[in-house]
C-alpha positions in Angstrom: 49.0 128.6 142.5 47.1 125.8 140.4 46.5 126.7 137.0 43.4 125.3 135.4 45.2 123.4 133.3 47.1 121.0 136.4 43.3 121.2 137.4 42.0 119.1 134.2 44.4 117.4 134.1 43.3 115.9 137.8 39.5 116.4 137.5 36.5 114.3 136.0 35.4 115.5 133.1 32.5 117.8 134.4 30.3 117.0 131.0 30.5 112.9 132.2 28.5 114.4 135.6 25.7 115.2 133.6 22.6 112.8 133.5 21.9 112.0 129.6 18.8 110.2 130.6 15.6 111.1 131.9 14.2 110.4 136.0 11.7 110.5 138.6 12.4 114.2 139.7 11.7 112.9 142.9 14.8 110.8 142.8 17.2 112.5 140.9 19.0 115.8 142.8 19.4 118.4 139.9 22.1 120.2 139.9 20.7 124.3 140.7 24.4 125.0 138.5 22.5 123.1 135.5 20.1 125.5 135.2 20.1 128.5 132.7 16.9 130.3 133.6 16.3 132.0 130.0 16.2 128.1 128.6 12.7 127.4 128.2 11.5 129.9 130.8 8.3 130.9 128.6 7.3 127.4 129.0 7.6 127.9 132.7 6.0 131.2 132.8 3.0 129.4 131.0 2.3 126.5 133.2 3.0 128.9 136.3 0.3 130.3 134.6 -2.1 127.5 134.0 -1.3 126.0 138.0 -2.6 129.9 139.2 -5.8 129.3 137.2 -6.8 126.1 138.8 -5.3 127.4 142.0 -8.5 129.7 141.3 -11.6 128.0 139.8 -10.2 124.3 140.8 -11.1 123.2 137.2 -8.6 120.9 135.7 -6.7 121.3 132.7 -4.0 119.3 130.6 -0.7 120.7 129.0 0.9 118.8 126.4 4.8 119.3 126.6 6.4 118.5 123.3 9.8 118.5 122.5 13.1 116.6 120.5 14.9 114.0 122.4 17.5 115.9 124.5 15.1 118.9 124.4 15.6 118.9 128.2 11.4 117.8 128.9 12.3 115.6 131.8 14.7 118.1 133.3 12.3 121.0 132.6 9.2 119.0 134.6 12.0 118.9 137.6 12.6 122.7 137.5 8.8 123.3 137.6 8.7 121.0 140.5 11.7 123.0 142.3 10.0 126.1 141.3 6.6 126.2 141.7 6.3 123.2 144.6 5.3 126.0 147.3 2.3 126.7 145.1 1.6 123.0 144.0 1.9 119.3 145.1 3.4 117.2 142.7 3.3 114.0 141.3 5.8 112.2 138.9 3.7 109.4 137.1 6.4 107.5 134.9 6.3 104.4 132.3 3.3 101.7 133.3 3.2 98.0 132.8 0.0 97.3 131.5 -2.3 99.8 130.3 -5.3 97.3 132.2 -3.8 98.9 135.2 -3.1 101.9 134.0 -5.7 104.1 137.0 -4.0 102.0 139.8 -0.5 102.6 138.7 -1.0 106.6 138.5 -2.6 106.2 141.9 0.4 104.4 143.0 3.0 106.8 141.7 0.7 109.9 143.3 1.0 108.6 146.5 4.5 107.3 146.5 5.0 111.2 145.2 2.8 112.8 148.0 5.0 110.6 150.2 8.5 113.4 149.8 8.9 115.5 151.7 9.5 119.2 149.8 12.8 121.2 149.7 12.4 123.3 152.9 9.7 121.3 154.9 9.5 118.5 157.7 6.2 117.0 156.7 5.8 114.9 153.6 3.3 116.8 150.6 0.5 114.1 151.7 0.5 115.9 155.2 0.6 119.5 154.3 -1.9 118.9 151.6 -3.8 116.9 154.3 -3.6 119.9 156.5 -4.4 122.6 154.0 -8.5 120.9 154.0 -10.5 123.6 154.7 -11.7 121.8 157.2 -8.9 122.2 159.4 -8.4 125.7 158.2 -9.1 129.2 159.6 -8.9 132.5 157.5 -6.7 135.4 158.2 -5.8 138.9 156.0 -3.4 136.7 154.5 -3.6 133.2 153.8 -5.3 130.5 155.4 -3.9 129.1 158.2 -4.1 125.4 160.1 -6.6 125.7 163.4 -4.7 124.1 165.5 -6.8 124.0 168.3 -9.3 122.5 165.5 -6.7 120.1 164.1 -5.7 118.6 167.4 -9.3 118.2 168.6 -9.9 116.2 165.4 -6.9 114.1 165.2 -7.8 112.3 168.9 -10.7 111.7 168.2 -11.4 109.1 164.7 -15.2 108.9 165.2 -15.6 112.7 165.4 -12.4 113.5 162.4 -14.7 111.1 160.2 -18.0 112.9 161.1 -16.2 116.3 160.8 -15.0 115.4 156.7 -18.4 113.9 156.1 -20.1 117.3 157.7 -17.8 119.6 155.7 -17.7 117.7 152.4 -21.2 116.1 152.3 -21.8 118.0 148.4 -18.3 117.0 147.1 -19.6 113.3 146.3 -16.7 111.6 148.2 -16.6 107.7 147.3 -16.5 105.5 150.3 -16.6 108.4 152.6 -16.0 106.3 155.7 -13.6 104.4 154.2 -11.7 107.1 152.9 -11.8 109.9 155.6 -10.9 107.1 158.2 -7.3 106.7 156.3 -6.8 110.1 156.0 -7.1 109.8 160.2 -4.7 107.4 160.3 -2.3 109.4 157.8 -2.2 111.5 161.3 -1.2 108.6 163.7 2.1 107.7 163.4 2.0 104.3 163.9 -0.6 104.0 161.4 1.2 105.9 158.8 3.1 103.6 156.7 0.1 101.4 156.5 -2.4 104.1 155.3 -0.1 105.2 152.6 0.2 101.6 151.1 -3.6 101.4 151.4 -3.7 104.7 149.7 -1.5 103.4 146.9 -3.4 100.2 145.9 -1.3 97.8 148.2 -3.7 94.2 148.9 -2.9 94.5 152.4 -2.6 91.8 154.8 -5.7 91.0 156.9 -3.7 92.2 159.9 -2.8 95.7 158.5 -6.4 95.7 157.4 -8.1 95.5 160.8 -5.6 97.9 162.3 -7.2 100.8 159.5 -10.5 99.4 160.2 -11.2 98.4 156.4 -12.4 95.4 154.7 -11.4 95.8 150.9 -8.1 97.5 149.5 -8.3 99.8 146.1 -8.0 96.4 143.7 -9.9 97.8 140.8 -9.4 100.5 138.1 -12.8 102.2 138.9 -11.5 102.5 142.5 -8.3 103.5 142.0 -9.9 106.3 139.4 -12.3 107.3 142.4 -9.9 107.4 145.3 -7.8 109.7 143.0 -10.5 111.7 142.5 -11.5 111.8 146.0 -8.0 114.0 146.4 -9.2 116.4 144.0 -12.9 116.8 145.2 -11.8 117.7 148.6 -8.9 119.9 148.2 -10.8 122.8 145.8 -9.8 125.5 148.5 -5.8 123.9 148.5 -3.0 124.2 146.1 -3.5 122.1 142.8 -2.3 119.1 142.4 0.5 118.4 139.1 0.4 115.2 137.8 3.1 114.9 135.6 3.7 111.7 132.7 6.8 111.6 131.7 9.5 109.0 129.7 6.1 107.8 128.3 7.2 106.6 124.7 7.5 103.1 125.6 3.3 103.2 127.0 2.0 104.3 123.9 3.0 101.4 122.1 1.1 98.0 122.7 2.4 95.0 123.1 2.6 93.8 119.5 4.5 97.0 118.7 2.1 99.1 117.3 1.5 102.6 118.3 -1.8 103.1 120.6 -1.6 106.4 122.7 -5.4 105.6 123.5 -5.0 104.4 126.8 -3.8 107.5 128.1 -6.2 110.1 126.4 -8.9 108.1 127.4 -7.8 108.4 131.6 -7.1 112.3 130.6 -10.4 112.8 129.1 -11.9 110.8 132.0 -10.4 113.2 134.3 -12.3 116.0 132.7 -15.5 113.9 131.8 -16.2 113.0 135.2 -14.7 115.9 137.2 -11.8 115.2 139.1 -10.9 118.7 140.3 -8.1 120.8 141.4 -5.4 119.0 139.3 -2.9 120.3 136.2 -2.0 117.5 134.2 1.1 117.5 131.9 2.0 115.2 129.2 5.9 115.2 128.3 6.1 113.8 124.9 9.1 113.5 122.3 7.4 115.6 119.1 7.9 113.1 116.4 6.5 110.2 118.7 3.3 113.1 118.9 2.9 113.3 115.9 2.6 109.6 114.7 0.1 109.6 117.9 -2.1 112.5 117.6 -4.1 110.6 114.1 -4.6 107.8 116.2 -6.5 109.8 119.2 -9.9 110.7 118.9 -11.1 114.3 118.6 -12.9 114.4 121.4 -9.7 113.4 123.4 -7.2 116.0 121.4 -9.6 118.6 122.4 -8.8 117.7 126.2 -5.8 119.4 125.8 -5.7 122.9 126.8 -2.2 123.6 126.1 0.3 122.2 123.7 3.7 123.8 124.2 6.5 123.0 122.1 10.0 122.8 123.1 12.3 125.9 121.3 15.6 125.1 120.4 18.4 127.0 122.7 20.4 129.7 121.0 24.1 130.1 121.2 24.4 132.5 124.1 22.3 129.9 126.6 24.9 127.0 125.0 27.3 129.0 126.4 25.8 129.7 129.9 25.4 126.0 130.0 29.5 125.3 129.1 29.9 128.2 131.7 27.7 126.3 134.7 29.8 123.3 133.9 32.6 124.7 134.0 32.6 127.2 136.9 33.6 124.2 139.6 37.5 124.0 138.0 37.3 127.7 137.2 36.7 128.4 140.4 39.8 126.4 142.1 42.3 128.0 139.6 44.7 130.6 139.8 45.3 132.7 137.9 41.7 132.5 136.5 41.1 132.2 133.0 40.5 134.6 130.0 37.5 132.9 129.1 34.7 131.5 131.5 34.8 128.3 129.2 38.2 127.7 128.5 39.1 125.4 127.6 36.6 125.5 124.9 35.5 128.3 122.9 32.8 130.5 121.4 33.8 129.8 117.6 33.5 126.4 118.6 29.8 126.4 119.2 29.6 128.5 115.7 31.3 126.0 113.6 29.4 123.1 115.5 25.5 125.0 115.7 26.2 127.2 112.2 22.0 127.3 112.3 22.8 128.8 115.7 19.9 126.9 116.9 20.2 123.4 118.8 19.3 121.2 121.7 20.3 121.5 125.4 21.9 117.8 124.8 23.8 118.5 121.7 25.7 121.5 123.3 26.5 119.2 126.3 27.8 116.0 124.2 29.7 118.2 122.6 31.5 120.2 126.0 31.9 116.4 126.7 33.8 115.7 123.6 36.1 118.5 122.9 37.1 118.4 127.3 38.0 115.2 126.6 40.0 115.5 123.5 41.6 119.6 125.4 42.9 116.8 128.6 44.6 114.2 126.3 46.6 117.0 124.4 48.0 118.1 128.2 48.4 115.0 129.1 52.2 115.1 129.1 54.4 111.7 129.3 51.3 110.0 129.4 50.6 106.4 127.3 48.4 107.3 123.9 44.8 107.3 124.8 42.0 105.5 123.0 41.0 107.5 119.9 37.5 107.1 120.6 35.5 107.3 124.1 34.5 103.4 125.2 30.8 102.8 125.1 31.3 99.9 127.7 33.4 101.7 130.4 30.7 104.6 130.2 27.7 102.1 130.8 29.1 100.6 133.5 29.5 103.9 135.0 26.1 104.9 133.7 25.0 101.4 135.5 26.6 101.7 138.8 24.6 105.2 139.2 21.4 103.9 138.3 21.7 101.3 140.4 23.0 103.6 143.7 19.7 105.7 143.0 17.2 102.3 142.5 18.6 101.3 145.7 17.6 104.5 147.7 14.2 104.6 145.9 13.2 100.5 146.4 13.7 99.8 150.1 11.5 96.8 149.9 10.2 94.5 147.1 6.4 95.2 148.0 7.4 99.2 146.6 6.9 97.6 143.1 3.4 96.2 141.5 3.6 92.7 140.5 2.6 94.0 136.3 5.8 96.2 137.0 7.6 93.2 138.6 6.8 90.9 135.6 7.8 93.4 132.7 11.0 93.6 134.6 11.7 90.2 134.5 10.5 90.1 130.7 12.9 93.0 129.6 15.8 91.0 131.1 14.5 88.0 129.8 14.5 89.4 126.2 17.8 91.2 126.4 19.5 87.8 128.1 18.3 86.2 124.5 14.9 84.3 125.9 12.5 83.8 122.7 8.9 84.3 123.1 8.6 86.3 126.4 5.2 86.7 126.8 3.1 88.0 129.7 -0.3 87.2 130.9 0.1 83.6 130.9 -2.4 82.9 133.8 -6.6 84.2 132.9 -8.4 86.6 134.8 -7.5 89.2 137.1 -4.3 88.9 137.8 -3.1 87.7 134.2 -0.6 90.3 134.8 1.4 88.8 137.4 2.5 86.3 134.6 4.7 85.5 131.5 5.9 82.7 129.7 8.8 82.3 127.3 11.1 79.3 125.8 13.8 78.5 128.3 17.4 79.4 126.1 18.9 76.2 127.4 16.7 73.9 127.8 13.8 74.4 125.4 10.9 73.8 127.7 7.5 76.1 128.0 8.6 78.1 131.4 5.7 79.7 133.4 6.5 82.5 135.9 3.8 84.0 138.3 5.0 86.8 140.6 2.7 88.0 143.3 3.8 89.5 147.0 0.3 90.9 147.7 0.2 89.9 151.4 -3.6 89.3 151.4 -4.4 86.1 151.8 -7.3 85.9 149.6 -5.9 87.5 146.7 -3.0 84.5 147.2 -5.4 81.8 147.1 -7.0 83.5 144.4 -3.8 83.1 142.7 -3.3 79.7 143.5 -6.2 78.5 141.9 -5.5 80.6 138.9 -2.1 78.0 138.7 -4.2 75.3 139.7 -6.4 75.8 136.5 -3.4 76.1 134.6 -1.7 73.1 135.4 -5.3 70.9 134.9 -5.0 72.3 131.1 -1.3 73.1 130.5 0.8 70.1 131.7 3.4 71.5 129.2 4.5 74.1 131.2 6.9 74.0 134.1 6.3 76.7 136.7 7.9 79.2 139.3 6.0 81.1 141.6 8.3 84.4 142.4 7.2 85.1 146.1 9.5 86.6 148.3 6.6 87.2 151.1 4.7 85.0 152.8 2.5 82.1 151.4 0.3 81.5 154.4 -0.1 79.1 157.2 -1.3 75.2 156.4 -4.9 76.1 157.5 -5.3 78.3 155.0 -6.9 77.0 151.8 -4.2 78.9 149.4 -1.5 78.0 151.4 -2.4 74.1 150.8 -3.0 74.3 147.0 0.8 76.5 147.0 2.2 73.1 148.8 0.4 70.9 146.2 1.8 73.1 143.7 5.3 74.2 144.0 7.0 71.8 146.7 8.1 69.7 144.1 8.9 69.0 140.7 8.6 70.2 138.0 7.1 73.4 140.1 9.2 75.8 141.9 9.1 78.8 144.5 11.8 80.9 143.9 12.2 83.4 147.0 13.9 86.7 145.1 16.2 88.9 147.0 16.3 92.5 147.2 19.5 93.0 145.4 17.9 90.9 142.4 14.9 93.7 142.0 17.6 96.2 142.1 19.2 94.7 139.2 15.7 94.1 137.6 14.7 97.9 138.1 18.4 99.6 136.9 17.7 97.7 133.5 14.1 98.5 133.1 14.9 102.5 133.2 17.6 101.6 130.9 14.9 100.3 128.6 12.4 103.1 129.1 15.3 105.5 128.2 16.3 103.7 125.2 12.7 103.7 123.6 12.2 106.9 124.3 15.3 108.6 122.4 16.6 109.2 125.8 19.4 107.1 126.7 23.3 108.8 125.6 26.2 106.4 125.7 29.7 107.7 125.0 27.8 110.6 122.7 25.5 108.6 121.1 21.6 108.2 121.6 21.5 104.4 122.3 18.7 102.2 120.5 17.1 99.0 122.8 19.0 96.8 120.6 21.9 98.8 121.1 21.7 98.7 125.1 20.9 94.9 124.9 24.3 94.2 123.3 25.8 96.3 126.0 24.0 94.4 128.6 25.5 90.8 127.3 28.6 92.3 126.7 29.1 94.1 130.2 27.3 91.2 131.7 25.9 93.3 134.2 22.8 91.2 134.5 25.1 88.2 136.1 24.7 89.1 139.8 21.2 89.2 139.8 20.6 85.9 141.9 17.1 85.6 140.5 18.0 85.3 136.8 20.8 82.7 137.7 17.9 80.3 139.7 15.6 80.6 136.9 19.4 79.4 134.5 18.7 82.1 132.0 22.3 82.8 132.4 24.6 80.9 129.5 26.8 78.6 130.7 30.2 78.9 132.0 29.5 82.5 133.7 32.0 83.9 135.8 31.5 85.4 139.2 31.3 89.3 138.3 34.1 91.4 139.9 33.5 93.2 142.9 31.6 96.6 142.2 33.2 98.4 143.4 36.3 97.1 141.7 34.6 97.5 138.5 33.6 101.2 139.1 37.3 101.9 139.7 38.8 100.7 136.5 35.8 101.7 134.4 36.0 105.3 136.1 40.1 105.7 135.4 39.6 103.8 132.1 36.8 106.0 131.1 38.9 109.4 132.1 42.5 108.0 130.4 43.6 110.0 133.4 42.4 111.3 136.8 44.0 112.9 140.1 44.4 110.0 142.8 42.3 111.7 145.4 39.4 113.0 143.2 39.5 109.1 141.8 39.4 107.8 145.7 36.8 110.6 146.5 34.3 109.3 143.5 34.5 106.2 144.3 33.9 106.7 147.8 30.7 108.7 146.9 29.6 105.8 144.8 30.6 103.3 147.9 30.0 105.3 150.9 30.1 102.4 152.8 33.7 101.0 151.7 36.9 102.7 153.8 38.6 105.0 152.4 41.9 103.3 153.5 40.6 100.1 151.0 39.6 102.5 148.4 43.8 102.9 148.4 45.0 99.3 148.8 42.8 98.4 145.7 44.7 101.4 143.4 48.0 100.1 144.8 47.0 96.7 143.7 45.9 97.9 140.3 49.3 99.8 140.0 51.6 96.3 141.3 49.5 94.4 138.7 50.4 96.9 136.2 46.9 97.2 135.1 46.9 101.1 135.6 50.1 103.7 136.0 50.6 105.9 138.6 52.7 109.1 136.4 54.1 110.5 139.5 54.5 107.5 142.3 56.9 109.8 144.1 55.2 112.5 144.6 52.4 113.3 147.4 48.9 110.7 147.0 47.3 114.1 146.4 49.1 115.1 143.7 49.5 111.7 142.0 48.0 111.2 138.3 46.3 107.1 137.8 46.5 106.5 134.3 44.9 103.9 132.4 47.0 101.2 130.3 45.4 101.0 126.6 47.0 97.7 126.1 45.8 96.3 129.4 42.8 94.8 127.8 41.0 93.9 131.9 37.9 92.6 131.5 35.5 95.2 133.9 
């Protein structure tokens, strides 16, 4: 018999397994024991609603979600996913770059969305939505059903699978019907797969990836981007709608002098209604106050694009309670005997005293399970050393860090995943928090202005210039070229990398010889950036997005930008990233970081005060799924013979041990 006190004392605190920041809800696995079905349901049960309408007349319409920071908007556009995705495809269209490419990065993130694969199914939403086309359809009593006999004839055949979509859709005023049609064959060819989706998504292609789809131009411009998206629509009016969700948008409603400009966004919203893209439910997750301050600056015509507003309620005390309970019910359930109360160890009267409106946020009710857990496991904590009085901002990040880096890593398998405007604002955020003046992008003119910035360098005090392209088309990397050429004619001030980690050509090519004039030698540089280094890059950029929308919690408290850029020096977590260190924005003198997984060890028992030795070895292993277990125990045992942590109970069995942090032990982690 355990008794659920012996079980706290061993467990992590179930409130620190709670994400405190918004996500792509493609990415992030939400927890089903989360979920208190009476908290906002009526907003569910409206836009269930709204999706069975244009499921029926195809015409689409716009929701605007509205709702407090830690109103649970990001969490409630998951649910709807999880709900309603056998009714709907969806798409998760977060924070963009630069609102010049504003059409081609919601293509982009509507694509890489189609891409997954839903809950239950073996083909990705781009397939069963390509195979729901009434074209390769038959009807029964029921529900319409692939023709296979129809579908297979079809997908051997390209010539006659294009001829077929022009016959069928000839009135739907497809753009580049040829074009298009023949990449939706080749989303059918395996081999051919991959390729098609990047063309789908706006990639510039390599010449060979080209002639294997049989095109001459990729999607480079915002009118095409707008039209191939539109294409989805205009052929899908007898499929399931399509939800295109914004979300974690704060920081894209602002320009880049500061100033508020939500423009940008009603203008594609109203364009989707003005020229009749069909079939889809747009939803625009908003925090209210940031609404408000928007709404005088939109035009009428665009407000009255919006169908739907639907504002966020408040949660009452009984669903704060469900929510404690669902936290709770994992140590509940291992005890015995089982408590008196489903959340001991807190308590009803707590959530009076702390909510006396009896009104509050999903968020509020969870910092708060966090806090008084905590403070319940340090009162049992029996012949243990004095804890920290109050919860370490630093230790938390780092933890906060290691599993936003663990999910960047599964979602950015290759560098090309990521538009150069989204590469370069990366860069720029770092840049900033590391303490670069003057970060400023679109150094280079024309077209691809956004695969630039320039800023101060910290050490040295030269201009720097930074162009970051890995389109793999040739032309559009001679383009670039010259655009540096230019540049250096008129700015000899400047001293300038070129970011590439793909190719840059072969000596015949015209681009690859003005590269070599370039950027062989001095003051010029290539710098070749690694994988690991856009990781880094990425983890920090949804940190920012977080903090400027309201979003990001650390130890309890709702983190500011300037806020996370102290915790960035100060954690130093931007020091492996080999890019930064070739481009010296790093100050001088910095250490080698410790070993992640090192770091995620300490910071986990120093964040807990104390933890059971295999639920501290099983964490860590979750986080390093790679690392033995066996090592996972010969770094604790090394902690414990440097007397950096205690072990309570060394004597007793490894499972029953308590690790136990060393307040004085001031390790740098």
């Amino acid at each position: 018999m355990t008794s659920i006190d012996e079980i706290i004392k061993r467990e992590v605190n179930p409130f620190d397994l709670v994400n405190l920041k918004p996500g792509n809800f493609w990415g992030e696995q939400q927890d089903a024991a989360q979920t208190v079905d009476s908290i906002h349901q009526e907003a569910i049960t409206e836009i269930e609603a709204l999706v069975d309408l244009v499921a029926k007349d195809h015409v689409s319409r716009t929701v605007l979600l509205a709702g407090d920071s830690g109103s649970g908007k990001s969490y409630l556009l998951g649910r709807l996913k999880r709900t309603l995705n056998p009714k709907a495809f969806f798409a998760y269209i977060g924070p963009w770059a630069d609102s010049d490419h504003i059409w081609r990065h919601i293509l982009r993130y509507t694509v890489d969305s189609l891409m997954h694969n839903p809950e239950g199914q073996q083909d990705s939403q781009l397939l069963l939505w390509l195979k729901s086309l009434s074209a390769f359809t038959k009807r029964n009593l029921k529900q319409r059903v692939l023709n296979d006999s129809v579908w297979k004839l079809l997908q051997s055949d390209r010539k006659k699978f294009i001829k077929h979509l022009k016959n069928t859709y000839k009135s739907a005023g497809i753009y580049s019907p040829d074009i298009f049609f023949g990449i939706l064959h080749d989303l059918t060819n395996p081999e051919l797969y991959d390729s098609a989706c990047e063309w789908l998504r706006g990639d510039d292609l390599s010449e060979e990836s080209m002639q294997a789809l049989k095109v001459r131009n990729c999607i480079d411009t915002e009118d095409a981007a707008k039209n191939i998206l539109a294409n989805f629509g205009r052929i899908s009016t007898e499929t399931q709608p399509i939800v295109i969700c914004f979300d974690n948008l704060e920081t894209c409603l602002f320009n880049q002098n500061g100033i508020l400009n939500p423009q940008p966004l009603f203008n594609v919203n109203t364009t989707i209604h003005n020229d009749y893209l069909r079939n889809f439910v747009i939803i625009i997750s908003v925090v209210t106050d940031i609404w408000k301050r928007s709404s005088v600056r939109i035009q009428q015509a665009d407000k009255a694009r919006l169908e739907t507003t639907i504002q966020l309620k408040r949660i009452n005390l009984e669903q704060a309670e469900a929510l404690w309970t669902y936290r709770l019910g994992s140590l509940h359930h291992q005890a015995k005997p089982k408590p008196e109360s489903r959340i001991y160890p807190l308590t009803k009267q707590l959530l009076e005293q702390s909510f006396p409106g009896t009104k509050t946020d999903p968020r509020n009710v969870l910092i708060l399970g966090r806090q008084e857990y905590r403070k319940h496991k340090d009162s049992i904590g029996e012949n243990l050393p004095d804890p920290d009085p109050e919860p370490d901002s630093q230790s938390e990040f780092q933890l906060l860090w290691q599993q936003e880096y663990q999910k960047t890593e599964q979602k950015i398998t290759k560098i090309a995943l990521l538009s150069a405007p989204e590469l370069v604002r990366m860069l720029q955020e770092a840049c900033i928090a590391l303490g670069v003046k003057e970060a400023r992008p679109k150094l280079l003119g024309g077209k691809y202005a956004s695969y630039s910035l320039s800023y101060k360098h910290p050490q040295e005090k030269k201009q720097v210039g930074i162009i970051w392209t890995e389109d793999s088309n040739m032309t559009s990397f001679y383009t670039v070229m010259n655009a540096c050429q230019t540049l250096v004619n008129k700015r000899t001030d400047h001293a300038l990398y070129l970011i590439r980690a793909a190719s840059v050509g072969t000596p015949k090519l015209v681009g690859q010889r003005i590269y070599q004039q370039i950027f062989t030698g001095n003051p010029h540089q290539h710098l070749k950036p690694n994988l690991p280094s856009v990781h880094t890059l990425a983890t920090y950029y949804s940190f920012v997005n977080s903090a400027l929308a309201g979003e990001l919690v650390v130890a309890g408290t709702t983190t500011t930008l300037e806020q996370l850029q102290t915790l960035v020096r100060e954690s130093k977590v931007l020091e492996g990233c080999a890019l930064l260190k070739e481009l010296k924005i790093m100050p001088e003198g910095s250490k080698p970081p410790l070993a992640p997984i090192k770091k995620y060890l300490l910071n986990l028992i120093k964040n807990q005060h104390f933890i059971g030795r295999k639920v501290l070895v099983d964490n860590t292993h979750g986080q390093f799924s790679d690392t033995d277990i066996s090592h996972i125990g010969q770094l604790i045992e090394q902690f414990y013979r440097d007397n950096i942590i205690q072990i309570i109970n060394p004597h007793e069995e490894l499972d029953n041990q308590l690790v136990c942090w060393i307040p004085e032990k001031n390790i740098p982690v």
